[in-house]
C-alpha positions in Angstrom: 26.3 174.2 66.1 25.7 177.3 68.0 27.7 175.2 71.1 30.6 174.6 68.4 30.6 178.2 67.7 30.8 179.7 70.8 33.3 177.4 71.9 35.4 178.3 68.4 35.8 181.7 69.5 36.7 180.9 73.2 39.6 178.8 72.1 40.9 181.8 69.6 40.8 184.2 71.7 42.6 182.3 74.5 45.2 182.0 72.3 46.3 185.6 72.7 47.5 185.6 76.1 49.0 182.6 75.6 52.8 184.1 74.1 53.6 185.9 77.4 53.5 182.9 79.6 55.3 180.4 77.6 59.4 179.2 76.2 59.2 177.2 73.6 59.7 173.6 74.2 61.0 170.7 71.8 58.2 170.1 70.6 58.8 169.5 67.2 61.2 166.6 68.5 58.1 164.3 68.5 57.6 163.0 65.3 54.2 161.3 64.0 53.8 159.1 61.6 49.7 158.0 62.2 48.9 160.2 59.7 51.0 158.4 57.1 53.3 161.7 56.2 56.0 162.0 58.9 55.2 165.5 60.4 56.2 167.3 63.3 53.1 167.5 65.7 53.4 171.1 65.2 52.9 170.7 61.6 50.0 168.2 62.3 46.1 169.9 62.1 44.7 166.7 63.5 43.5 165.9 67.2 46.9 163.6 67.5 48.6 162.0 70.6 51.8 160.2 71.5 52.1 157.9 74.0 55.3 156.2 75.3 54.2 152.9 75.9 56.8 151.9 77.9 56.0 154.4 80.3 52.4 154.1 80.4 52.5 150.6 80.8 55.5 150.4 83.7 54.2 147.9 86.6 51.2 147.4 84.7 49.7 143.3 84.2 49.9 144.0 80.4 46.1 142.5 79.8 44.4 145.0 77.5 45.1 148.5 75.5 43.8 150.4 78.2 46.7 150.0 80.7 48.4 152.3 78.1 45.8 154.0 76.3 43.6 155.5 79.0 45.8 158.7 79.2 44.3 159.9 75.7 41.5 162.4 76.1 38.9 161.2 73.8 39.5 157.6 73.7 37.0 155.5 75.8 37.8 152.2 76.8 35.8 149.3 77.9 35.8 145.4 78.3 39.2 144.6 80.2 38.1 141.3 81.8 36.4 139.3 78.9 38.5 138.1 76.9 36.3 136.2 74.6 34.7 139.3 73.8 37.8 141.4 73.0 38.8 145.0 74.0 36.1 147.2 72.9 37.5 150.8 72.0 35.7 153.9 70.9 36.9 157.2 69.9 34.8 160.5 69.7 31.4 158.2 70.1 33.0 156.0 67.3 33.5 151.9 67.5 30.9 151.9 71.1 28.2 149.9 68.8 30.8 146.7 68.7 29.1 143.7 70.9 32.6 142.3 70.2 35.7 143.1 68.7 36.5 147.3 67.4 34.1 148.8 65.1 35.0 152.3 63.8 38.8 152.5 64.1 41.4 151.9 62.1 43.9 149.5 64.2 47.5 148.8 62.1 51.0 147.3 64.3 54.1 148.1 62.8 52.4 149.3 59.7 50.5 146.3 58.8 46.5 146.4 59.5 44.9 144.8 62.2 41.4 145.9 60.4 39.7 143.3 57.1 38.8 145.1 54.2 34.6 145.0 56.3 35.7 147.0 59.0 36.0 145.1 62.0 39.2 144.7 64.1 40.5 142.3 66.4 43.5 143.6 68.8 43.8 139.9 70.7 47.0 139.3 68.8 48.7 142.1 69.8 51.7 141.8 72.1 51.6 144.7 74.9 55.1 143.6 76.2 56.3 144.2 73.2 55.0 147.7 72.6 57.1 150.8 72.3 54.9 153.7 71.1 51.5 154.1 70.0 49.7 157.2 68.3 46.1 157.8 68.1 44.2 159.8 65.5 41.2 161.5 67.1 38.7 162.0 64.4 37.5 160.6 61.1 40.4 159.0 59.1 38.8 157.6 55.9 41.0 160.1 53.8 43.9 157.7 55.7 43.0 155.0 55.5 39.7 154.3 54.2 36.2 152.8 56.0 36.4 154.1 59.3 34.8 157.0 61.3 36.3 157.3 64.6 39.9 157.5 64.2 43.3 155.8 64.0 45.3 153.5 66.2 49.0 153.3 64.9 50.7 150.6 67.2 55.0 150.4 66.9 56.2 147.4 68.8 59.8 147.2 70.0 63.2 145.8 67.4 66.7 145.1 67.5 67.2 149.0 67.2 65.2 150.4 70.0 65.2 147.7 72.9 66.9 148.5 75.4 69.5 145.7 76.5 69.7 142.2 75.0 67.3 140.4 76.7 64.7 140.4 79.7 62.7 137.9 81.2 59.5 138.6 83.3 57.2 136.7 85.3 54.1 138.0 87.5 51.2 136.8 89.3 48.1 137.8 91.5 44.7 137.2 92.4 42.0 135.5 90.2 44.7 133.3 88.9 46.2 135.4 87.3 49.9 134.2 86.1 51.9 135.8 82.9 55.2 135.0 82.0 56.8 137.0 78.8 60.5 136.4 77.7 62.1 139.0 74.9 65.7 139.6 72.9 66.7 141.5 70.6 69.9 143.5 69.5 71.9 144.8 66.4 75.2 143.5 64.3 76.7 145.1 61.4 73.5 145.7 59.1 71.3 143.5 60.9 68.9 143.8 63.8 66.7 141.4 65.0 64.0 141.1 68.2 61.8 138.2 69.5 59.5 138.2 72.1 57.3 135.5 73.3 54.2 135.4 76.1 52.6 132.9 78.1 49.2 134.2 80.1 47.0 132.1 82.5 43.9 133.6 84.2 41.0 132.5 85.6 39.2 135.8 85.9 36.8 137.2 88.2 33.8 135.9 87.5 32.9 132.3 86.7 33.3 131.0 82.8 35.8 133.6 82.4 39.3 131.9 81.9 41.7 132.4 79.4 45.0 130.5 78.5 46.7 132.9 75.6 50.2 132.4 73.9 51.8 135.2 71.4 55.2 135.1 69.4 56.5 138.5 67.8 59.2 138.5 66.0 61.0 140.7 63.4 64.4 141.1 62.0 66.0 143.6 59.4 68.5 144.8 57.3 69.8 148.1 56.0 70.8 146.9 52.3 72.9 150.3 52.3 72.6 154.1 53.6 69.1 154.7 52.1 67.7 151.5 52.1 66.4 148.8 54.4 64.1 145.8 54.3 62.4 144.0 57.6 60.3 140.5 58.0 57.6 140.4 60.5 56.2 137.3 62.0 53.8 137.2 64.3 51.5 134.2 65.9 48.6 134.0 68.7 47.5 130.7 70.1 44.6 130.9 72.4 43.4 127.2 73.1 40.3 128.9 75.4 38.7 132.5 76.3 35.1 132.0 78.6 32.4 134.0 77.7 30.0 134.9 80.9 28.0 136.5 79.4 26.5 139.8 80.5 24.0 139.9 83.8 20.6 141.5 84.1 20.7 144.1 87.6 19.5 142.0 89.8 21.7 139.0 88.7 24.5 141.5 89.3 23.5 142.9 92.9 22.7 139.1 94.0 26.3 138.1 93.1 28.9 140.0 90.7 31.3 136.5 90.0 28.5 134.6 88.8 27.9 133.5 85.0 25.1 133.2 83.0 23.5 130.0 83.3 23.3 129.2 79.7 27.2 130.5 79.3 28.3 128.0 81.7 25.9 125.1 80.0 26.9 125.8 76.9 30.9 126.5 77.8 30.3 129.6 75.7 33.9 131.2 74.7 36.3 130.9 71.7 39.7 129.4 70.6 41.6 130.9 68.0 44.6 130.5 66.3 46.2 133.4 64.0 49.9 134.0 62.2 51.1 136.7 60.2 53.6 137.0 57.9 54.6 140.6 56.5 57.7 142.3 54.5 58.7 146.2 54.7 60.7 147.9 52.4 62.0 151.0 52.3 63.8 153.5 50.2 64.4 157.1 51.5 66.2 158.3 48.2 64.4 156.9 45.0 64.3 160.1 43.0 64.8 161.9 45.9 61.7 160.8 47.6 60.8 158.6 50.2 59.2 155.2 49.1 57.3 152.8 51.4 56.2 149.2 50.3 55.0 146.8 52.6 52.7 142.9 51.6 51.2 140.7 54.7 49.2 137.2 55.0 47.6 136.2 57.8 45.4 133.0 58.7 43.0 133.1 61.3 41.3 129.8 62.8 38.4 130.5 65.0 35.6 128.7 66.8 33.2 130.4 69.0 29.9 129.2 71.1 28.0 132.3 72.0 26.1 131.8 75.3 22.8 131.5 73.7 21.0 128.3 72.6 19.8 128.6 69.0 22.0 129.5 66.2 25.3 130.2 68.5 28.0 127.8 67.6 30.5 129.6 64.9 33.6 129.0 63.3 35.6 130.6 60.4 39.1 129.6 58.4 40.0 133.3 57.3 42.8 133.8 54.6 43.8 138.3 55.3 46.2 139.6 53.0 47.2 142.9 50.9 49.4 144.7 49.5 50.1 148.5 50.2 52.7 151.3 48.7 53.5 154.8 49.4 55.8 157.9 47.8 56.3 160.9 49.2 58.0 164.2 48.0 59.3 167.7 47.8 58.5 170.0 45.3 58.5 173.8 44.7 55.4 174.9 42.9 54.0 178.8 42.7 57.0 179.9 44.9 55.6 178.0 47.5 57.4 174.1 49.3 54.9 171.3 49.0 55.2 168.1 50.5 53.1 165.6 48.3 52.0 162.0 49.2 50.4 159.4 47.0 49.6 155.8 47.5 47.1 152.7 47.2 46.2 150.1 49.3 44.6 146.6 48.6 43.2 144.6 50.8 41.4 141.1 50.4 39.5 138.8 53.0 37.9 135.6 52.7 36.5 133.8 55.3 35.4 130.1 55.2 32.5 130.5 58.0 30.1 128.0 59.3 27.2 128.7 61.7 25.7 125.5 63.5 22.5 125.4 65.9 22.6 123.9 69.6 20.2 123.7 72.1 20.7 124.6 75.7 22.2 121.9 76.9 25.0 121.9 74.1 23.9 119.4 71.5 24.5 120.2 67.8 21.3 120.3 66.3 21.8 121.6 62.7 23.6 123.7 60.1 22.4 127.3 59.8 24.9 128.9 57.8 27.6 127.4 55.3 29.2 129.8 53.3 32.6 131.8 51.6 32.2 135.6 52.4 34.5 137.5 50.6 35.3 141.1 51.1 38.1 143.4 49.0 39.2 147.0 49.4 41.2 149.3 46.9 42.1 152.3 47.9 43.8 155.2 46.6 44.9 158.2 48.5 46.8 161.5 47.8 48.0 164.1 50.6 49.6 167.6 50.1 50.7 169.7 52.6 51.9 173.4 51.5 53.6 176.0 53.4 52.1 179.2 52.8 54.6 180.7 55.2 56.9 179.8 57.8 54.8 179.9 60.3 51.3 178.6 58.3 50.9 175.3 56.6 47.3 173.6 55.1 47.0 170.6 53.9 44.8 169.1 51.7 44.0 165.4 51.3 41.4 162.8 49.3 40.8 159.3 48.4 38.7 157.0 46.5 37.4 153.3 47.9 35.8 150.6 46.1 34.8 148.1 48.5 32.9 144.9 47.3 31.3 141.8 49.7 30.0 138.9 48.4 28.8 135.9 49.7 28.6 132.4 48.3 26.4 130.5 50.1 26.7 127.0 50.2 23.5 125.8 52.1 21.1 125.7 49.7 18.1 124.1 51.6 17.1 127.4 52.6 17.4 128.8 49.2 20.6 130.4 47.6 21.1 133.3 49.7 24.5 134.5 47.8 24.6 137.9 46.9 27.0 140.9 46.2 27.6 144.6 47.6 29.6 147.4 46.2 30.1 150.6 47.9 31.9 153.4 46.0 33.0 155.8 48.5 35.0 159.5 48.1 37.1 160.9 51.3 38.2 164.8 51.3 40.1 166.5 54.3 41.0 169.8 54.7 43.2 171.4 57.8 45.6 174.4 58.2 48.0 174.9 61.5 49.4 178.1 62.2 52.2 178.6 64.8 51.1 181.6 66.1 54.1 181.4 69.0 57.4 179.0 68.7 55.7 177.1 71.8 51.9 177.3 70.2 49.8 175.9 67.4 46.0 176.9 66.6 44.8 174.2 63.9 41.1 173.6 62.6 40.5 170.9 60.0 37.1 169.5 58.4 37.0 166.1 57.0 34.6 163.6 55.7 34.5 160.1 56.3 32.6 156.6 55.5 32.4 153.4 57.2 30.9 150.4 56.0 28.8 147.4 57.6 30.7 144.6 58.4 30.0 140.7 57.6 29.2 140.3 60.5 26.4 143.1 61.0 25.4 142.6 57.4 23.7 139.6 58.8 19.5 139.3 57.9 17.5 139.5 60.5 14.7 137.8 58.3 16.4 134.9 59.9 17.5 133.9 56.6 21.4 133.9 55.3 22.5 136.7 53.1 22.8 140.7 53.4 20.7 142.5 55.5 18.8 144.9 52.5 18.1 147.8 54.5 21.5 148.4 56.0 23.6 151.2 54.2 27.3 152.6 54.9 27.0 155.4 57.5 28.6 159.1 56.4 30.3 161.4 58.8 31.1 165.1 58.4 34.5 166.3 61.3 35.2 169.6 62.0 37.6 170.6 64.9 39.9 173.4 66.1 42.5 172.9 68.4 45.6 174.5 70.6 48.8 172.6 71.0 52.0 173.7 73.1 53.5 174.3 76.4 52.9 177.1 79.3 56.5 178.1 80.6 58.6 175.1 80.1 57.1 172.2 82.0 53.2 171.9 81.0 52.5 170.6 77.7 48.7 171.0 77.0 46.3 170.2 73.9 42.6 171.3 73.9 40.6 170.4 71.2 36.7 171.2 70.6 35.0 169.2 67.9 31.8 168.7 66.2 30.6 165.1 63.5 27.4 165.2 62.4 26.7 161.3 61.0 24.4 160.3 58.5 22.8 156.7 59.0 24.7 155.5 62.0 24.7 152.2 62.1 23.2 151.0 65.4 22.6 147.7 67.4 19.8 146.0 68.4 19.0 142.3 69.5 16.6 139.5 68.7 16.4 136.2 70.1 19.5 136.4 71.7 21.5 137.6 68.6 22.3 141.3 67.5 21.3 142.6 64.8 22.2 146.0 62.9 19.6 149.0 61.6 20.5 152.7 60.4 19.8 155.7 62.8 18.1 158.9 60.6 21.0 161.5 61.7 23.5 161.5 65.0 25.6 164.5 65.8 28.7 164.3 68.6 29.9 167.7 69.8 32.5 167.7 72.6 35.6 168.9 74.1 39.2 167.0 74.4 41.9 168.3 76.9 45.1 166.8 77.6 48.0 168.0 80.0 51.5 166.4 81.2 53.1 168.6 83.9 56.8 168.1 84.6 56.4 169.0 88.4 59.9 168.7 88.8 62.8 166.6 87.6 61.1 163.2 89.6 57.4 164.0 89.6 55.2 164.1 86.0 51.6 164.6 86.4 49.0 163.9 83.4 45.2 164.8 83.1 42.9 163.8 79.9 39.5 165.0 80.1 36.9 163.6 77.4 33.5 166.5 77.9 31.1 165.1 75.0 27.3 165.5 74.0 26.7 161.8 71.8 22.7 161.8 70.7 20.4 160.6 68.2 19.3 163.9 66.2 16.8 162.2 64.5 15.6 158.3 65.3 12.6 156.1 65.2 13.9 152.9 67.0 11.6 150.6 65.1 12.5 147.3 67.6 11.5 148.8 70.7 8.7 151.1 68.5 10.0 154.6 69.9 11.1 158.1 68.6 14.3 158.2 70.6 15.2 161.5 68.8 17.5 163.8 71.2 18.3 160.5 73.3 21.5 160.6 74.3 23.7 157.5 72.6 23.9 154.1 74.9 26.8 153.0 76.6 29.1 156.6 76.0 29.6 158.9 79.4 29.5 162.3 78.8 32.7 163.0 81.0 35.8 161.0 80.8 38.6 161.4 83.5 41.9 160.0 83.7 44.8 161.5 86.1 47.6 160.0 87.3 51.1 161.0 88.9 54.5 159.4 88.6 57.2 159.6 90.9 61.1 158.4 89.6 63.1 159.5 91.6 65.7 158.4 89.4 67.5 155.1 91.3 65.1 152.7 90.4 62.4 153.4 92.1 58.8 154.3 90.7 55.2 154.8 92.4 52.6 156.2 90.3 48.7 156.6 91.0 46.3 156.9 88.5 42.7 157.2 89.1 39.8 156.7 86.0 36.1 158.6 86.1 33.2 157.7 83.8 30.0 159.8 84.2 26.7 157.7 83.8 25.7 156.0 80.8 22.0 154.7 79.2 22.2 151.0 78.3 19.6 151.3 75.1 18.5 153.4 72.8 15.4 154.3 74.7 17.5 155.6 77.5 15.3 153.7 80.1 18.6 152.0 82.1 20.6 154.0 83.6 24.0 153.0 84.9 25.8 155.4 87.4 29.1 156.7 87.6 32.2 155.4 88.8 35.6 156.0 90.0 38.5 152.9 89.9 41.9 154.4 91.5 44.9 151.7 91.0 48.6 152.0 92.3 51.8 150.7 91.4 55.7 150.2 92.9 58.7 149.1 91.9 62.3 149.2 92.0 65.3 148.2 89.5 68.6 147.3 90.7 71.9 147.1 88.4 74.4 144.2 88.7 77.3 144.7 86.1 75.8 143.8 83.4 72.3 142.3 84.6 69.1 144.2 86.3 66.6 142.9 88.6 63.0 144.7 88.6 60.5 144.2 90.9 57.2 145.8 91.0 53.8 145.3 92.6 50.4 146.3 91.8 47.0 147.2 93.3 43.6 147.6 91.2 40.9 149.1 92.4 42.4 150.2 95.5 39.2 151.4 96.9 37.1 148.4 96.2 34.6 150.2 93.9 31.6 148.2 92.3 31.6 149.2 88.9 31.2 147.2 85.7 33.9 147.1 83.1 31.6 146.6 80.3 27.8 147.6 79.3 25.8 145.4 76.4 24.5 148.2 74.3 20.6 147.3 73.7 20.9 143.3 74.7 18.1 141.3 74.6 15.9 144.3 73.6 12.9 142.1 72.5 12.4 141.8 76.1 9.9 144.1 77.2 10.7 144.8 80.9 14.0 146.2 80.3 14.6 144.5 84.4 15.1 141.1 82.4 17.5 142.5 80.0 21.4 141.3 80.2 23.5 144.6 80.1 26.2 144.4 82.9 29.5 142.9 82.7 31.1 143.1 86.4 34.5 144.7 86.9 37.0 142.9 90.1 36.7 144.5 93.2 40.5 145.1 94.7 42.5 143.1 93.0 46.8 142.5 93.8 49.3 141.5 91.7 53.3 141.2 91.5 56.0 140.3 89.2 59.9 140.1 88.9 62.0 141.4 85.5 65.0 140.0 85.2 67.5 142.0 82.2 70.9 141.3 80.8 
């Protein structure tokens, strides 16, 4: 805490020079609306960031999050290339545990969430061509949105009111067979809007056993029933008939040859298929006692079959039925001579998952049913936010919510006994933040929030090797606080520094047994860091950005019982202590762009124990292209180069695999990242 302290005072008294080098700047033109109240970043005492997607992502291949979310200081990104594996995202330390999928984070698209009621999140359904803005919440967001300890990833895809054009049809290819193809329309009449995009991708990937064939449809159309209100339909659909699993290497399969699989992966064919829709309905009414009223209902249904690249009990598939209901009111009011800006709302969630678990041996053969069962999961939350303006210049806000979450499983493979059960976790939020404008162009805010996150299904699972919950495992409880500095030096840098300090009870951490992970609670954690961000407008062609991600993740107090060590004061496996992302984009304003970005991750510990190391690394990718206008059509091409400087490095880390293996030599951490990789595409636009 003394660290947290010291660095407290630095950033206050930085902020006194600050008035006499600065003009304001628009920022309070940037509106955001992760936090559920629509604020003004300047109003907002949260670690908060805004990306234009479009931007990030221009001459990008469109693969994974990271093409646009690497720019966000704080936000560590991992797992590009496997696809049967999922993305796996991490904020402040948060969602790093996940072998698979996001753990930690809230994920929602267009308003509707991309996270179950359990806490895990899938983002493989999510169309990046279709993106238009994205906002991420550094920090815990329970008092949001309930079960999560890392933060907030608010995703807004493109409509009939924001694209730009009618239509636009692009096709690119490259190296490791890689081939995408992603058509899109959209456009307004009268009252109505509508958009559609569809995409088609095809690659075989770098190493072997890593193909993927993915289709996505997104689609949306609206209506403004009259000046105040407006109602929209979502439909969305992923079809992924394959995604190879490789597996992950021990060092010495690495250094002998980076493309190879696993052998059992490529026995077994280990990968998933999965086929997901969604169906959702917004409405809206900005005037309804002259207040602002959101309601919103979804269904999903998720098919999925996955063989893990393990013999043993490896072969899985679920039918999952998603669906909720959320609704929101906000409001002006004047109380004790002071303007408050109140929010209430609830959310309910429910999941149930039809899920199967089958053993094979290593040559593939189904040799028995291991698991048969319903798990079940609902969430009902309910939230209130307040944000009061003490003066013109000084707002706090205040915010709480309550969370019942309940699992329960119904097993239906009784000749291992009747391992149904039930789990109820009653969980309180509280946040607390105040932002002063100390300058037009400058705002100081601190905030201190609390924050829970359950288990999911998934690592509820008993490693007695018997169905059922896992007895031992409890929710883990975080405590945020952070002070930060946003605003702009003269009228071309915007800057945000934020220093930040969690201390987590329990921490939920993973280990693995017989090929399988498994899930146990760490005593105490505590994450203490630093988080800068800065976009320079050089001049009118030239913008420069820079995210730095300084952070101190260890185990405060820890006896890892699997590998029978006090790892107390170990630092926490697979999170660098340094983060760097830079880039610099030339538009020169004809067409033409060329923009650079290079990405640093200091060294990280593989386990708990800390006894692999994995060094730094350094990827530096390019990008050109140029538009050209024909009366009414456009013709885009751009070209790509990743990894320009052929760097070995490995795009994902196994945290603790196969630690019943006692020489740690024999353990399968290391996923391999492409070496220089090239790509090019064509956009064609009416």
């Amino acid at each position: 805490m003394l660290f947290f302290h010291r660095l407290t005072l630095g950033l206050v008294t930085v902020q006194l020079p600050l008035a006499a080098l600065s003009e304001p700047i628009e920022l309070d033109s940037i509106r955001v609306e992760g936090t559920r109240m629509e604020r003004s970043l300047l109003n907002t005492p949260a670690a908060v960031s805004v990306v234009d997607t479009r931007k990030a992502q221009q001459g990008q291949q469109h693969l994974q999050l990271d093409e646009s979310l690497a720019r966000v200081p704080g936000l560590y990104l991992q797992n590009r290339y496997n696809f049967a594996q999922n993305q796996r995202l991490s904020i402040r330390g948060f969602g790093a545990r996940a072998p698979f999928g996001v753990r930690g984070l809230r994920i929602r698209v267009d308003g509707f969430p991309e996270t179950l009621p359990d806490g895990q999140s899938q983002v493989d359904s999510i169309d990046l061509d279709s993106l238009y803005r994205a906002t991420v919440l550094r920090g815990p967001s329970s008092v949001l949105y309930g079960n999560a300890t890392g933060g907030v990833i608010d995703l807004e895809s493109l409509s009939g009111k924001t694209i730009t054009g009618n239509g636009e049809l692009k096709l690119s290819g490259g190296e490791d067979g890689y081939r995408k193809a992603h058509l899109k329309s959209g456009g307004r009449k009268d009252n109505a809007h509508y958009y559609l995009g569809v995409t088609g991708l095809n690659y075989e990937g770098y190493r072997e056993q890593s193909a993927v064939e993915k289709y996505l449809v997104n689609s949306r159309i609206g209506w403004e029933l009259d000046n105040e209100q407006d109602i929209d339909l979502f439909l969305t659909a992923l079809d992924t008939p394959y995604g190879q699993d490789p597996s992950g290497l021990t060092r010495r399969q690495a250094h002998a040859d980076r493309t190879q699989a696993t052998t059992l992966a490529e026995q077994l064919d280990a990968g998933q298929k999965v086929d997901q829709q969604r169906l959702g309905v917004r409405y809206r009414h900005a005037a309804l006692g002259g207040g602002l009223l959101q309601t919103q209902a979804f269904i999903s249904q998720r098919d999925f079959n996955q063989q893990l690249p393990f013999p043993g009990s490896s072969l899985i598939d679920y039918q999952r039925l998603f669906y909720g209901i959320g609704v929101e009111y906000s409001h002006d009011l004047d109380l004790f001579g002071l303007r408050h800006r109140y929010l209430i709302g609830v959310d309910m969630d429910r999941q149930h998952d039809d899920r199967g678990r089958r053993s094979v041996s290593a040559n593939g053969a189904v040799t028995g049913i291991t698991a048969n069962e319903n798990q079940i999961a609902t969430s009902n939350g309910l939230f209130l936010q307040i944000d009061s303006f003490i003066t013109d210049s000084l707002t706090l806000s205040l915010g709480a919510r309550a969370d019942r979450i309940e699992f329960r499983i119904d097993d239906d493979l009784l000749s291992d006994g009747d391992n149904s059960g039930n789990q109820q976790f009653n969980e309180g939020s509280f946040s607390a933040g105040i932002a002063w404008h100390a300058h037009p162009a400058h705002t100081l805010y601190a905030s201190v929030s609390s924050a829970f996150e359950t288990p999911t299904f998934t690592e509820l699972a008993n490693p007695a090797g018997v169905g059922g919950f896992n007895p031992d495992l409890k929710p883990q409880e975080a405590l945020n606080k952070e002070i930060g500095l946003r605003g702009s030096l003269r009228t071309d840098l915007l800057y945000e520094l934020t220093l930040f300090s969690v201390d987590v009870k329990d921490e939920i951490t993973p280990y693995e047994l017989g090929g399988r992970t498994f899930y146990e609670n760490a005593a105490r954690t505590r994450r203490e860091g630093m988080e800068l961000a800065l976009e320079h407008f050089t001049h009118d062609t030239l913008t420069t950005t820079l995210a730095w991600t300084w952070a101190h993740y260890r185990f405060e107090r820890f006896v890892d019982q699997q590998q029978g060590q006090d790892v107390s004061d170990n630092h926490m496996p697979g999170l660098p202590q340094h983060i760097v992302f830079a880039e610099a984009a030339w538009r020169p304003g004809n067409g033409i762009f060329i923009i650079g970005d290079a990405r640093f991750a200091s060294a990280v510990y593989a386990e708990n124990t800390n006894e692999t190391r994995i060094g730094s690394h350094t990827v530096v990718n390019a990008r050109i292209g140029k538009r050209w206008h024909f009366n009414r059509r456009e013709l885009e091409l751009h070209a790509g180069i990743n990894n320009l400087f052929d760097r070995d490095y490995y795009s994902n880390i196994r945290i603790n695999a196969n630690s019943d293996r006692p020489d740690p030599a024999d353990r399968g951490y290391f996923e391999p990242a492409p070496g220089r990789t090239l790509y090019a595409g064509m956009t064609i636009g009416w």
